[in-house]
Structures are given as structure tokens and as C-alpha cells.
Backbone as JSON, one array per atom type, in Angstrom:
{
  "sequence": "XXXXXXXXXXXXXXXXXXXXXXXXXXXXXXXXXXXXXXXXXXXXXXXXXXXXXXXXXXXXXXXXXXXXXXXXXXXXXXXXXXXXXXXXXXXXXXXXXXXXXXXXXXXXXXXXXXXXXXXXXXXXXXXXXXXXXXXXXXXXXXXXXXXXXXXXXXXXXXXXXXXXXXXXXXXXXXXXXXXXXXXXXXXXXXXXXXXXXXXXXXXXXXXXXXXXXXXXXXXXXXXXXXXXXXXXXXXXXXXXXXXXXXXXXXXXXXXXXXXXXXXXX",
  "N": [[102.92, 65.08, 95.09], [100.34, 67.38, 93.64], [99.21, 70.51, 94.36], [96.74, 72.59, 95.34], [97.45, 76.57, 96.48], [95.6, 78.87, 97.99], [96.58, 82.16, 98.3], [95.92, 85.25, 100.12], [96.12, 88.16, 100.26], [96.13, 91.41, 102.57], [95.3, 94.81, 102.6], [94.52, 97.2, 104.49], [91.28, 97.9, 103.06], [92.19, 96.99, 100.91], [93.18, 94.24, 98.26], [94.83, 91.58, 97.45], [95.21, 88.67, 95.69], [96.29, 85.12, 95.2], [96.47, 82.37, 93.43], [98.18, 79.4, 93.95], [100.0, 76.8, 92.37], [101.23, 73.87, 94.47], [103.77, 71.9, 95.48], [103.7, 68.6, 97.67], [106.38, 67.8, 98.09], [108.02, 69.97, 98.04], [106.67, 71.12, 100.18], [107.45, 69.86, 102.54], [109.53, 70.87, 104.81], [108.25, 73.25, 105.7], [105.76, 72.86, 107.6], [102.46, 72.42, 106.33], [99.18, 73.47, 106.56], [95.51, 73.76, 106.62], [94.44, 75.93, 106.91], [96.07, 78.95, 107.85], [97.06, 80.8, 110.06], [96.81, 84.39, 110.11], [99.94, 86.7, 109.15], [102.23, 88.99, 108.7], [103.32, 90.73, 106.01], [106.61, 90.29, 104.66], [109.01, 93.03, 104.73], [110.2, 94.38, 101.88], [114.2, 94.95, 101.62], [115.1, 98.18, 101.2], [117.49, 98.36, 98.97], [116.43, 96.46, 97.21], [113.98, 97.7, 95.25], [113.77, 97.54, 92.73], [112.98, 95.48, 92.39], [110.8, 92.64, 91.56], [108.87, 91.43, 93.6], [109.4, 93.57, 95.14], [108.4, 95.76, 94.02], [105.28, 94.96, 93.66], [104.84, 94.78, 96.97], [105.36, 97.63, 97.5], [103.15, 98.39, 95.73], [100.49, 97.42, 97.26], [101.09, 98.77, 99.73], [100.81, 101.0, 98.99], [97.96, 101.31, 97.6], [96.5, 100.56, 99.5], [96.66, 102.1, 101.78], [96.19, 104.9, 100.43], [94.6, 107.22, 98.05], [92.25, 108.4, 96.18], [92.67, 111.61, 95.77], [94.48, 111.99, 97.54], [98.18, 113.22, 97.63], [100.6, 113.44, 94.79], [103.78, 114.45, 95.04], [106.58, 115.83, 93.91], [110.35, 116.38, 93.92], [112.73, 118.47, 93.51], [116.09, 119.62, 93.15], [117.37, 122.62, 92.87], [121.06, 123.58, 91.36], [122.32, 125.22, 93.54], [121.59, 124.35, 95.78], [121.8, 121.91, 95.57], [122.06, 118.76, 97.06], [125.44, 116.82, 97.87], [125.84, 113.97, 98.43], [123.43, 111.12, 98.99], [122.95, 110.38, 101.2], [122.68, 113.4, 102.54], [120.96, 114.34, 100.91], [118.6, 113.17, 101.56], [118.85, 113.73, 104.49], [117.44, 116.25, 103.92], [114.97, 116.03, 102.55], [113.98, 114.6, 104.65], [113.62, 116.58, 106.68], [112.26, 118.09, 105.23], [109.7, 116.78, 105.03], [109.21, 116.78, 108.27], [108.33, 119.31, 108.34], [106.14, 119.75, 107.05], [104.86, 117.58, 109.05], [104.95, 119.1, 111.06], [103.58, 121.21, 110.12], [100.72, 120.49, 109.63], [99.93, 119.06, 112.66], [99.68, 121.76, 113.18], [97.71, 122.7, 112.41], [95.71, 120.71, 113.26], [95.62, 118.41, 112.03], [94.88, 114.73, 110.78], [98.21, 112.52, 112.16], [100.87, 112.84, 109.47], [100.55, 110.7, 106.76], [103.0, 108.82, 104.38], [104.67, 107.9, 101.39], [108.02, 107.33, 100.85], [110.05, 108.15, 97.96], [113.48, 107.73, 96.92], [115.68, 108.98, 94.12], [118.19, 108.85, 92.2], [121.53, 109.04, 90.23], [124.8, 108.27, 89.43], [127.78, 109.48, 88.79], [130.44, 108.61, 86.33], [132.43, 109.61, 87.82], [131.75, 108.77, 90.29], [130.08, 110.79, 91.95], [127.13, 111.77, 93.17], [124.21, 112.79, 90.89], [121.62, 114.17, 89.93], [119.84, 114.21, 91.55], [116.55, 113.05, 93.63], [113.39, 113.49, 94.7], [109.97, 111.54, 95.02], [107.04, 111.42, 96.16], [104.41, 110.57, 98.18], [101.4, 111.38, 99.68], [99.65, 111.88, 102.48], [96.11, 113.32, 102.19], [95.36, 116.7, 102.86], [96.28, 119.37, 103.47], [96.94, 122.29, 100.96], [97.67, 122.4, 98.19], [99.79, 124.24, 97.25], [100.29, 125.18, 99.45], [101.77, 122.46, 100.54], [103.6, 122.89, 98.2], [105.16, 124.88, 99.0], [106.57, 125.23, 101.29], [108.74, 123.36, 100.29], [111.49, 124.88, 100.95], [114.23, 126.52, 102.13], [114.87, 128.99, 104.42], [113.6, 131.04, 102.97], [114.14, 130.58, 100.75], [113.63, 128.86, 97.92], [114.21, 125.13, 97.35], [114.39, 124.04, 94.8], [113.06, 122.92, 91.83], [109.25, 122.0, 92.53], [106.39, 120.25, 92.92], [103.15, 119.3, 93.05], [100.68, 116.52, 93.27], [97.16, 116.16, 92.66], [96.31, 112.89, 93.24], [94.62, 110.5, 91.07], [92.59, 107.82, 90.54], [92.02, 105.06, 89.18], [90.32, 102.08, 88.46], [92.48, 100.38, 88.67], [93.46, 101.58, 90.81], [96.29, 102.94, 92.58], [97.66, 101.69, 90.75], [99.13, 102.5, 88.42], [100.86, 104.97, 89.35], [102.9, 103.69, 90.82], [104.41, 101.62, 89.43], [105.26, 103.85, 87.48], [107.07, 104.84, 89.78], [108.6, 103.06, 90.22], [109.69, 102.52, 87.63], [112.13, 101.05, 85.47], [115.24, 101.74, 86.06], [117.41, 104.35, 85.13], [119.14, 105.0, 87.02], [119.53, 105.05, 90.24], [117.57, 104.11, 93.1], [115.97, 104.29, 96.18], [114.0, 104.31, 98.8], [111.5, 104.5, 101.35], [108.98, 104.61, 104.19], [106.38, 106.28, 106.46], [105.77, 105.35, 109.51], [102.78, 104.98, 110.24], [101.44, 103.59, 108.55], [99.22, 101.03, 107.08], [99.71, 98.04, 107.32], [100.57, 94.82, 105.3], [98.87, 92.23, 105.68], [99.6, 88.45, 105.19], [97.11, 85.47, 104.6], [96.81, 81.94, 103.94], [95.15, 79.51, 102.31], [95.2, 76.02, 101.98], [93.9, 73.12, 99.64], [91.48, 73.69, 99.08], [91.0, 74.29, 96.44], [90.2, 72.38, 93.63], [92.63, 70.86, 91.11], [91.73, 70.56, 88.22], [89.75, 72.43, 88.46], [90.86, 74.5, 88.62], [92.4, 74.72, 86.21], [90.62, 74.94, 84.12], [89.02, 77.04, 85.15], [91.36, 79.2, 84.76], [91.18, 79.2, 81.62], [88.75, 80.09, 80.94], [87.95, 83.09, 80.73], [85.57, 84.58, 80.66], [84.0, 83.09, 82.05], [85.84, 82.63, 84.75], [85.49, 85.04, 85.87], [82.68, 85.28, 86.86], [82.78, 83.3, 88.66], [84.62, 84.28, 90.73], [83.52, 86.4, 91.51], [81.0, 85.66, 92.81], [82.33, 84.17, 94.79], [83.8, 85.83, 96.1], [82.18, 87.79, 97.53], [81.94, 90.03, 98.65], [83.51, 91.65, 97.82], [85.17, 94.0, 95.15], [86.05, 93.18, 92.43], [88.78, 93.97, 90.11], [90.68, 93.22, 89.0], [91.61, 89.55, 87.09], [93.83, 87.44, 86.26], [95.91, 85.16, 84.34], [98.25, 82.9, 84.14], [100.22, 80.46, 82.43], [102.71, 78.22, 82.95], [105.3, 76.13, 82.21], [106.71, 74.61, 84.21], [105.59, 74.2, 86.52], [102.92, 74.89, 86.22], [99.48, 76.5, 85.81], [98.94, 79.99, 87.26], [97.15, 81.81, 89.2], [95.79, 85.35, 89.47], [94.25, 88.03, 91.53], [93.08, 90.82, 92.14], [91.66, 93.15, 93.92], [88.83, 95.31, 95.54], [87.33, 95.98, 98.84], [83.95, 96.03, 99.04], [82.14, 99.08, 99.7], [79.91, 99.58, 102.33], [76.19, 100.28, 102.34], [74.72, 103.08, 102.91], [73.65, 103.64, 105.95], [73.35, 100.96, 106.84], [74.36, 98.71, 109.25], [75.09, 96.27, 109.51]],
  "CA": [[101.5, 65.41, 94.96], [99.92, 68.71, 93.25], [97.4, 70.68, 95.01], [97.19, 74.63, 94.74], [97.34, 77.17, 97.46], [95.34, 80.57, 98.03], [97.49, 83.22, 99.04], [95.43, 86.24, 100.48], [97.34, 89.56, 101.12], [95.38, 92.18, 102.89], [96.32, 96.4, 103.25], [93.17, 98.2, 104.64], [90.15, 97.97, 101.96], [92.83, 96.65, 99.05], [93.2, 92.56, 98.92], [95.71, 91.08, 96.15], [94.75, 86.38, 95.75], [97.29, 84.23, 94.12], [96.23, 80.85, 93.84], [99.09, 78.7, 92.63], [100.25, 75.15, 92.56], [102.53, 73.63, 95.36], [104.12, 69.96, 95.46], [104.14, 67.99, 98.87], [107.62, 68.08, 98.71], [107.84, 71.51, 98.83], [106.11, 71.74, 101.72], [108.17, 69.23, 103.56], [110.26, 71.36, 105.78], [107.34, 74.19, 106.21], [104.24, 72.04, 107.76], [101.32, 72.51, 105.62], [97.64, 73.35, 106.92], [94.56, 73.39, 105.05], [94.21, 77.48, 106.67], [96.87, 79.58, 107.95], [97.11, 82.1, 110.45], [97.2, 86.01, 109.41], [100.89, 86.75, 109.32], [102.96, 90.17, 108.25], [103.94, 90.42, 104.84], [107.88, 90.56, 105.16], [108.78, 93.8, 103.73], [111.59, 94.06, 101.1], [114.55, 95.9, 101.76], [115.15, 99.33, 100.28], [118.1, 98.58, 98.2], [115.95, 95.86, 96.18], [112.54, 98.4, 94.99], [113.03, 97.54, 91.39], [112.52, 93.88, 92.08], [108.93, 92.16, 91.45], [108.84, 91.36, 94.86], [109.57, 95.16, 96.09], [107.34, 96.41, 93.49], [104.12, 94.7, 94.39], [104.46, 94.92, 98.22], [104.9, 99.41, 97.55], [101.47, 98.6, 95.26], [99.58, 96.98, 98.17], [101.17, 99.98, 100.8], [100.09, 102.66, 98.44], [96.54, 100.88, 97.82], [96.06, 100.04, 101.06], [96.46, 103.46, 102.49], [96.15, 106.04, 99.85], [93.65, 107.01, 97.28], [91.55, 109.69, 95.98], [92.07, 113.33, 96.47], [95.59, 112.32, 98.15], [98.91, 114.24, 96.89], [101.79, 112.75, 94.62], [104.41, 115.31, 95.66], [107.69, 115.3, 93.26], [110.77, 117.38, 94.61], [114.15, 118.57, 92.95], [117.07, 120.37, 93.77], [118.66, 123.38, 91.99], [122.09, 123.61, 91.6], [122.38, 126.4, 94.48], [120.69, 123.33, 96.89], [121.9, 120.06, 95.32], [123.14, 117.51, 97.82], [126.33, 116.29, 97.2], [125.68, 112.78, 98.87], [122.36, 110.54, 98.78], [122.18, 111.22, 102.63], [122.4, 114.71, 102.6], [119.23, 114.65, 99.98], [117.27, 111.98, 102.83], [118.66, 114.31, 105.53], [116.88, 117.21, 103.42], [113.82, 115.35, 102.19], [113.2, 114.52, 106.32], [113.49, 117.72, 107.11], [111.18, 118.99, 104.71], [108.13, 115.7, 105.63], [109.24, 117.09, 109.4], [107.86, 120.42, 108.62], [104.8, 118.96, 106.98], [104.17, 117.01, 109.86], [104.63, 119.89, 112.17], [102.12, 122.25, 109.85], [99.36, 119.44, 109.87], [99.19, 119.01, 113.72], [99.08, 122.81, 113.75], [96.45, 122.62, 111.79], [94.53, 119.59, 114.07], [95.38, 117.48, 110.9], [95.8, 113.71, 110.9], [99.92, 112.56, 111.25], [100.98, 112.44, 108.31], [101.41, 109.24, 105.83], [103.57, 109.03, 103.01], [105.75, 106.92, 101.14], [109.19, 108.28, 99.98], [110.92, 107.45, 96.9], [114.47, 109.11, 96.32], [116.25, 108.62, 92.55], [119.44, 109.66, 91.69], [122.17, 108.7, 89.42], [125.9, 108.25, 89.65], [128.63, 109.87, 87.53], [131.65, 108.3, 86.07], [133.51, 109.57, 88.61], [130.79, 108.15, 91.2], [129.42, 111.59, 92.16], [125.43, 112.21, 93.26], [123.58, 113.9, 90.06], [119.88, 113.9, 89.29], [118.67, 113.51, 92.56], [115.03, 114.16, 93.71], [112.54, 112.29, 95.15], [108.8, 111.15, 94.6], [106.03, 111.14, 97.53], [102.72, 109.91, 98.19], [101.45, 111.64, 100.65], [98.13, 112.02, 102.51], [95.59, 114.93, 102.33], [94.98, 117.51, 104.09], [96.97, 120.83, 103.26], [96.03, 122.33, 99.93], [98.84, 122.29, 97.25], [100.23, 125.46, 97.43], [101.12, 124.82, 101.22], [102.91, 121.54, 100.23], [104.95, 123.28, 97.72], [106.03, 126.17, 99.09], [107.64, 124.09, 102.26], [109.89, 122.88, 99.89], [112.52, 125.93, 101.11], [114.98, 126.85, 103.47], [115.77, 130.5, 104.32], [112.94, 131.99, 102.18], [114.48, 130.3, 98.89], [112.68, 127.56, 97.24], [115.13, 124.27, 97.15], [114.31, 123.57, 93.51], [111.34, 122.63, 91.36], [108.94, 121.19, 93.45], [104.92, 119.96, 91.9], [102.16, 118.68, 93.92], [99.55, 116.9, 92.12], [95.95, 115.3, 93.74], [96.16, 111.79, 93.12], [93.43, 110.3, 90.86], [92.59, 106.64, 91.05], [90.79, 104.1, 88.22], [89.85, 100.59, 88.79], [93.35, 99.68, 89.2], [93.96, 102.16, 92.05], [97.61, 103.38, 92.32], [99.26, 101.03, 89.97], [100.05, 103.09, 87.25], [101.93, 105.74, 89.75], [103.52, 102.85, 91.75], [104.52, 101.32, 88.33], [106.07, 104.93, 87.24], [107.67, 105.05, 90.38], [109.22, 101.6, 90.36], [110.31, 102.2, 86.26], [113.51, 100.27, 85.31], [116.04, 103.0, 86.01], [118.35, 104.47, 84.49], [119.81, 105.33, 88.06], [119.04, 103.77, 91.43], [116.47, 104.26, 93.84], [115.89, 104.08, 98.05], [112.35, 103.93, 99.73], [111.06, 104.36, 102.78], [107.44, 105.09, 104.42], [105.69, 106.44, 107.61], [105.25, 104.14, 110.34], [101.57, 104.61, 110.92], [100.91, 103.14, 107.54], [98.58, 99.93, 107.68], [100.55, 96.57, 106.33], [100.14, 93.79, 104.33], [98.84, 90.97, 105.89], [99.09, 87.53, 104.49], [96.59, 84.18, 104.92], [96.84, 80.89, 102.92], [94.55, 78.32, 102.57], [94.93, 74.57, 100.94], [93.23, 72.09, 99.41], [90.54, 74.72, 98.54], [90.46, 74.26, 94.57], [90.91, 71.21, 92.6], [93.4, 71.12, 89.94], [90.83, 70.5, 87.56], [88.97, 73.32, 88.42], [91.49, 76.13, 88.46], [92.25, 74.96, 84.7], [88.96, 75.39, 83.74], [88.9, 78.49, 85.36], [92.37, 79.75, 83.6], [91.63, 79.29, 80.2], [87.75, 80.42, 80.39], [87.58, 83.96, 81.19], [84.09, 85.3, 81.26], [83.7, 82.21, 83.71], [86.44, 82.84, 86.15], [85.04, 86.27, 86.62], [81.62, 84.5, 87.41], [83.09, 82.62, 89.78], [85.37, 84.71, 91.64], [82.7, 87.29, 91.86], [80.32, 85.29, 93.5], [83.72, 83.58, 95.73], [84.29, 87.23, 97.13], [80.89, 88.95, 97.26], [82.03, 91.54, 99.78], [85.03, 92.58, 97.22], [84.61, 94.56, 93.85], [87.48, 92.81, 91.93], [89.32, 95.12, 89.25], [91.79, 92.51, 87.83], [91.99, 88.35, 87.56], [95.23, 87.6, 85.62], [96.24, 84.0, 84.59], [99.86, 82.54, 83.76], [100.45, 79.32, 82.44], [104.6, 78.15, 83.18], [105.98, 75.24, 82.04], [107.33, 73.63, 84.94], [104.58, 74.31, 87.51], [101.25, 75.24, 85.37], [98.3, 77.39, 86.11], [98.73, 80.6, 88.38], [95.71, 82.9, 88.75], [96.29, 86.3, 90.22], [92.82, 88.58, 91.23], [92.9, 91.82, 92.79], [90.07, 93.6, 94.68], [88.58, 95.85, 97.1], [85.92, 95.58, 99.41], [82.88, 97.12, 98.74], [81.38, 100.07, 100.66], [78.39, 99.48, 103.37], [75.31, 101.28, 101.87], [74.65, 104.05, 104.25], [71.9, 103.15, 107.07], [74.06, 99.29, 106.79], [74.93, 98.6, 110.82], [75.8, 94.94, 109.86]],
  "C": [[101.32, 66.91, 94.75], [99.09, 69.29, 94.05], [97.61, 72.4, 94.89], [96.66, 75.39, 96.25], [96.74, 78.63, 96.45], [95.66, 81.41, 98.52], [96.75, 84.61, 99.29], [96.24, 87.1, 101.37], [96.1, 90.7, 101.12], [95.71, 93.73, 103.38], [94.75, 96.69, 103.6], [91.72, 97.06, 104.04], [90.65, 97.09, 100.91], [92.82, 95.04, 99.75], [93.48, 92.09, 97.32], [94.76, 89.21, 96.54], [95.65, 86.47, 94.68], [96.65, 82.93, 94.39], [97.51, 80.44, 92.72], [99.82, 77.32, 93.03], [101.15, 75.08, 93.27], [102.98, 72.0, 95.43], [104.19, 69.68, 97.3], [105.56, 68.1, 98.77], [108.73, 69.15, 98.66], [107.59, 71.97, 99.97], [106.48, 70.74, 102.88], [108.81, 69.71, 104.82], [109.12, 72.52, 106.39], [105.86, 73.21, 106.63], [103.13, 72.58, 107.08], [100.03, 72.13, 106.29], [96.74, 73.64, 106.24], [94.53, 75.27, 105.48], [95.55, 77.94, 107.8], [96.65, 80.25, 109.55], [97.57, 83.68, 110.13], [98.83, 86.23, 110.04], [101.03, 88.19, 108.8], [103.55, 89.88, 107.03], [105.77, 90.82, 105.22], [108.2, 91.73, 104.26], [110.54, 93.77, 103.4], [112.55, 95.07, 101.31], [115.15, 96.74, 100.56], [115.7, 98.75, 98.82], [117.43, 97.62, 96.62], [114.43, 96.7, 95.6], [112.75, 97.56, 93.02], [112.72, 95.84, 91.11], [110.71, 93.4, 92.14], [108.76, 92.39, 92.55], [108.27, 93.13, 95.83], [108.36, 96.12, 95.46], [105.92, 96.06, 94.01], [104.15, 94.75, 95.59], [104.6, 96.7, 98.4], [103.25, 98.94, 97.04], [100.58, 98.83, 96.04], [100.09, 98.49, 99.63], [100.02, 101.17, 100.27], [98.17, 102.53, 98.23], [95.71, 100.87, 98.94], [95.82, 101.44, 101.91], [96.56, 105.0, 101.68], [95.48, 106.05, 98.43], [92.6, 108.36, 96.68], [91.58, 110.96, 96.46], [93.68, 113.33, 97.38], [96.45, 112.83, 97.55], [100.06, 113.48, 96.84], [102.78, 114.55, 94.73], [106.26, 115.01, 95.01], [108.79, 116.75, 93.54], [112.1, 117.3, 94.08], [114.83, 119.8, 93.23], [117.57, 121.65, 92.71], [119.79, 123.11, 92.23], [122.89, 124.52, 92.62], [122.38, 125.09, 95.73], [121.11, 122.25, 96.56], [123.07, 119.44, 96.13], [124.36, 117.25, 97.01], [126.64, 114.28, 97.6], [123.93, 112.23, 98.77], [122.1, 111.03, 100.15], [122.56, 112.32, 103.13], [120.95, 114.91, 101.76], [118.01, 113.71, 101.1], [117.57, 112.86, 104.29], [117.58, 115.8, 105.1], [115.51, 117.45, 103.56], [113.16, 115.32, 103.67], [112.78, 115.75, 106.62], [112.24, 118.22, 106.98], [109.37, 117.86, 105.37], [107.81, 116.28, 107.06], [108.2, 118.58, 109.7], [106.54, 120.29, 108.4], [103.67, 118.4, 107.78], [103.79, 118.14, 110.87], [103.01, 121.21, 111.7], [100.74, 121.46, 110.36], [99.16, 119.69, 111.32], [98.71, 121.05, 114.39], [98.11, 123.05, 113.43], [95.12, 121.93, 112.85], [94.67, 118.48, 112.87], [95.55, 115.72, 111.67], [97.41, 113.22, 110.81], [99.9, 112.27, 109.9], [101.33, 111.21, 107.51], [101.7, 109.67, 104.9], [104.34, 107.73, 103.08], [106.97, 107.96, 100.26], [110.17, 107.31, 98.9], [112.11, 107.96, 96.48], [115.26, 108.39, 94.86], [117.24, 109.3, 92.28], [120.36, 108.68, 90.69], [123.69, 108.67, 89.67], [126.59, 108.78, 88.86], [130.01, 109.08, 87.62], [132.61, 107.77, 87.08], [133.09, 109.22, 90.47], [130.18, 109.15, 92.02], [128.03, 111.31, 91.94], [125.3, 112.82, 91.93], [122.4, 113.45, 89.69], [119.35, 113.93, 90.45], [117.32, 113.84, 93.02], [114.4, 112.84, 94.03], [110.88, 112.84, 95.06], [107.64, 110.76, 96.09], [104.8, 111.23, 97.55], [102.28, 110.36, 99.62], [99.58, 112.42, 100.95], [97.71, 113.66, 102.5], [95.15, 115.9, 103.02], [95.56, 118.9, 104.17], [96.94, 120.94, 101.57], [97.73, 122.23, 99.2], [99.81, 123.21, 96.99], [101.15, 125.63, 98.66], [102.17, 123.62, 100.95], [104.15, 122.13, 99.66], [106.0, 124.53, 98.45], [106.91, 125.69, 100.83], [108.7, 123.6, 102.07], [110.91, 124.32, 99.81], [113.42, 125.96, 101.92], [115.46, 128.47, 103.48], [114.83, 131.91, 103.16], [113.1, 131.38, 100.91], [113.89, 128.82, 98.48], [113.84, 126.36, 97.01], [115.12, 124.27, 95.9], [112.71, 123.52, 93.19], [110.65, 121.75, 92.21], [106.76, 121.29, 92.45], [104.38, 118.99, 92.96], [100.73, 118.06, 93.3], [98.16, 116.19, 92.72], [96.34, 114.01, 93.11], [94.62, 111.46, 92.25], [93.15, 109.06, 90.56], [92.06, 106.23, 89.89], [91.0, 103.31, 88.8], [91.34, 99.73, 89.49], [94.06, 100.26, 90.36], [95.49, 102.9, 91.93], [98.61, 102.73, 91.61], [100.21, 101.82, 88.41], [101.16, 104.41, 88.16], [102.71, 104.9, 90.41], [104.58, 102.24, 90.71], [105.53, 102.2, 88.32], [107.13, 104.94, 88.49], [108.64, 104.46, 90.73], [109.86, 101.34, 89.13], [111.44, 101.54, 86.31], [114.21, 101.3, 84.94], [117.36, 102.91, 85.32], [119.88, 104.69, 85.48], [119.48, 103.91, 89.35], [117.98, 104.63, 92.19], [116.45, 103.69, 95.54], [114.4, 104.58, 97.88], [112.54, 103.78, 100.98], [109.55, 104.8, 103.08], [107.24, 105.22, 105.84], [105.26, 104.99, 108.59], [103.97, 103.97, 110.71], [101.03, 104.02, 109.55], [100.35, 101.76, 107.95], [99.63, 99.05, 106.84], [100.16, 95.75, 105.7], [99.96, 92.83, 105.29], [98.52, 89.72, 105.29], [97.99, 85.93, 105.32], [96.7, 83.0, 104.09], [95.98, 79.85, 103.64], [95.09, 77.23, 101.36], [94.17, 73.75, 100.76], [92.16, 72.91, 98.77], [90.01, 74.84, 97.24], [91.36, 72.86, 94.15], [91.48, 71.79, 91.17], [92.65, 71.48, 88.5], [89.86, 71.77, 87.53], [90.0, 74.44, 88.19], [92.16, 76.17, 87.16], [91.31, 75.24, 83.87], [88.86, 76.68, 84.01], [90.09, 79.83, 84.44], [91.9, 80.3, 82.35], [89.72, 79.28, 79.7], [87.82, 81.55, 81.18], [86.6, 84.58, 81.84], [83.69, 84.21, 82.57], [84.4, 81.97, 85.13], [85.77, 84.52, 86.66], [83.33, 86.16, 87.14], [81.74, 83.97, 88.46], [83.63, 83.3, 90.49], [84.2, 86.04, 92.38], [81.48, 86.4, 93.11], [81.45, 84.09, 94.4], [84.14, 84.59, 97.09], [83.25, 88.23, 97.09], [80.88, 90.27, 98.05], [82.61, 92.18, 99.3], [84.34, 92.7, 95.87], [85.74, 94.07, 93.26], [87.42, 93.42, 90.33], [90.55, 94.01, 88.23], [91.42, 90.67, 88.1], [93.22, 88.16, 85.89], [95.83, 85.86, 85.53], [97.1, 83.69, 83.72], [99.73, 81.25, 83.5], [102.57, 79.14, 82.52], [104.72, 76.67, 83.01], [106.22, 74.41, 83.08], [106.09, 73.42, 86.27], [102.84, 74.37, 87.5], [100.55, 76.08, 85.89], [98.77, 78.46, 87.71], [97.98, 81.89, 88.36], [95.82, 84.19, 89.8], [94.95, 87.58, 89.79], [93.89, 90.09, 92.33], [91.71, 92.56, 92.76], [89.88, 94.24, 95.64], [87.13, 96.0, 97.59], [84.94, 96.79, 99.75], [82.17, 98.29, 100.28], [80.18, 99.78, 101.24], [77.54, 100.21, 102.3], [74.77, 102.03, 103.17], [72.88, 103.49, 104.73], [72.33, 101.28, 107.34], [74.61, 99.08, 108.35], [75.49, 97.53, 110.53], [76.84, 94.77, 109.27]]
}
């Protein structure tokens, strides 16, 4: 038996929906309820980032907790300073977030969030080269202060660029995207622990088959519908797949709209 599930993943404000078809005997060994309880998205580890999977659950981090006016923060080594191991460049990289953190609270700032991305490359002879890493990191010290942190001893580690973050409709996916490219090297991740998470909910039974083809393969009318489905959320994408073996899977993203000031309820 067919029937389609709604998969709701939640960071903050941001809120991904999949609705997509499941068979009863699929859901044989996992008991199946018509609604869920809010669970933890499981997060992927490091060594997989350039997988779908790894990519969309950074999206929903970086959405979820970072956004306008915050600072992408890209950091490279001279040859005076360049690691000769991956963790010598993550013992570096800490260092430098460490000092960050310590300016901010001298400041009175909020701790700091970030997400860290490091990229390097291998040689031949399986030597470190290229390395440098990519950070998302909240606001609150002006750009000038970020960069010039990147030192030790008075001397600047390498090139280092700080840039504000600037957001459209789709929020951070085009730097999350860039950051997640299909490398030419490899890549490690990591992020701040006070970051908010993904939480997921699923409901079933919720849409007939019949209806979520209809909805597929008429546009202007799934965005009719989903709009008035999620009237609290401003939705920025709905996205629909047809597959061969399984059929129709409809994929929205959205975030929930702002109170109007003087709004208590």
C-alpha cells in the first residue's frame, strides 16, 4: 500500500517539507503513526560533507542560525605559516575562533557561532597543500577586527577576507552550495555547540495520492495551496521530482513570517 509522508525539518525561523511516497512494507520494521514526535536530525559525519545528505543538513544549520549582516570569514596560510598536517591547520584555525571568542566576551558580545569548513588537497606524495578554511560566523566585531586576529606574533598568518553575509529568498544556499562544491580536494566541518538544530516531525496519511499529483504537475496551484497550508511561513522554494520507481516527491522550503510589531499573540 502507497500513501505519502510529510517530513518537517525545523532550525530556528528556517523549515525545509518533503512530502514523499512510502509503501507499508517499508514501514514494517519502523511502526508507522499518522504524527510523529519532534526528534533530532542525525547529523552527518564530517568525513561525508560533499554528500546530499551532509550538504542539506549544513543548509538548514547555516539558515537556521545565520543571516543578514553576519560574516563569511575565508582564511589562508602563507608559506612562512602553512601547516604541514590537516591538524596542525584545525589546531591553528581553533586557536584563532578561541581568540574571537575571547575578544567578543570582552566586548559583552554574544558567544560566538560559527560553522567551520577546512579544504585542502593532497600531493602525489600525500603531503598537505592548499589548505585554508571557510567560516560563517556571527556578528558582532566589525571586519577589520576579524581579520587582523588572523596572526600570531604580530605577523598576519596569510590572506585572510571577511565579508558581511547577504541573504535573498533562498537564504544561505548559494554560500552553503559554494562551500559544499565538488572538490577538487577534500574537506572537514565542524560548528559551535550553541548552534540551534534541526529538528524533524512526520506526519501520515495527510495527502492523498491523487492530490499530491495534481499538485506536482500544476504549479501556480501548488503554490496556492501550500501557501494557504503554512500561513505562518513565507515559502521561497516548492520543488517537484517525478522517479520512476517511487513517483511524485515535492520538496518546499520556508520561513516563518515576522509578528507585526504591537502583535503579543
Amino acid at each position: 500500500m502507497l500513501f505519502y509522508r510529510e517530513k518537517k525539518i525545523d532550525t530556528g525561523s528556517y523549515r525545509e517539507v518533503d512530502i514523499i511516497p512510502r509503501t507499508s512494507a517499508a514501514e514494517e520494521v519502523a511502526k508507522r503513526g499518522t504524527r510523529s514526535k519532534k526528534k533530532k536530525v542525525s547529523r552527518p559525519q564530517q568525513q561525508s560533507l560533499n554528500e546530499k545528505n551532509s550538504k542539506r543538513y549544513l543548509l538548514e544549520l547555516a539558515n537556521g542560525n545565520f543571516g543578514e549582516g553576519d560574516l563569511h570569514v575565508t582564511c589562508t596560510y602563507s608559506d612562512e605559516f602553512l601547516p604541514k598536517t590537516v591538524k596542525d591547520a584545525e589546531r591553528e584555525i581553533n586557536n584563532y575562533l578561541r581568540r574571537i571568542s575571547y575578544r567578543r566576551k570582552k566586548l559583552g558580545l554574544d558567544p560566538l557561532k560559527y560553522i567551520l569548513v577546512t579544504e585542502y588537497k593532497l600531493s602525489d606524495e600525500g603531503f598537505t597543500k592548499r589548505i585554508h578554511h571557510h567560516i560563517i560566523m556571527s556578528a558582532g566585531l566589525n571586519r577589520d577586527e576579524v581579520e587582523s586576529i588572523w596572526s600570531k606574533r604580530g605577523q598576519m598568518l596569510g590572506f585572510v577576507n571577511a565579508d558581511r553575509i547577504q541573504t535573498g529568498k533562498d537564504g544561505l544556499e548559494a554560500l552553503t552550495r559554494y562551500l559544499t562544491k565538488d572538490p577538487q580536494g577534500r574537506k572537514r566541518w565542524t560548528s559551535s555547540r550553541n548552534l540551534v538544530r534541526p529538528v524533524e516531525r512526520t506526519n501520515d496519511y495527510k495527502y492523498r495520492i491523487s492530490k499530491i499529483e495534481s499538485l506536482a504537475k500544476q504549479v501556480d496551484k501548488s503554490w496556492q495551496y501550500f501557501d494557504e497550508k503554512y500561513p505562518k511561513y513565507e515559502i521561497t522554494k516548492i520543488e517537484s521530482v517525478f522517479y520512476e520507481d517511487t513517483g511524485w516527491h515535492i520538496y518546499l522550503r520556508m520561513w516563518k513570517k515576522e509578528k507585526p510589531r504591537g502583535d503579543i499573540n
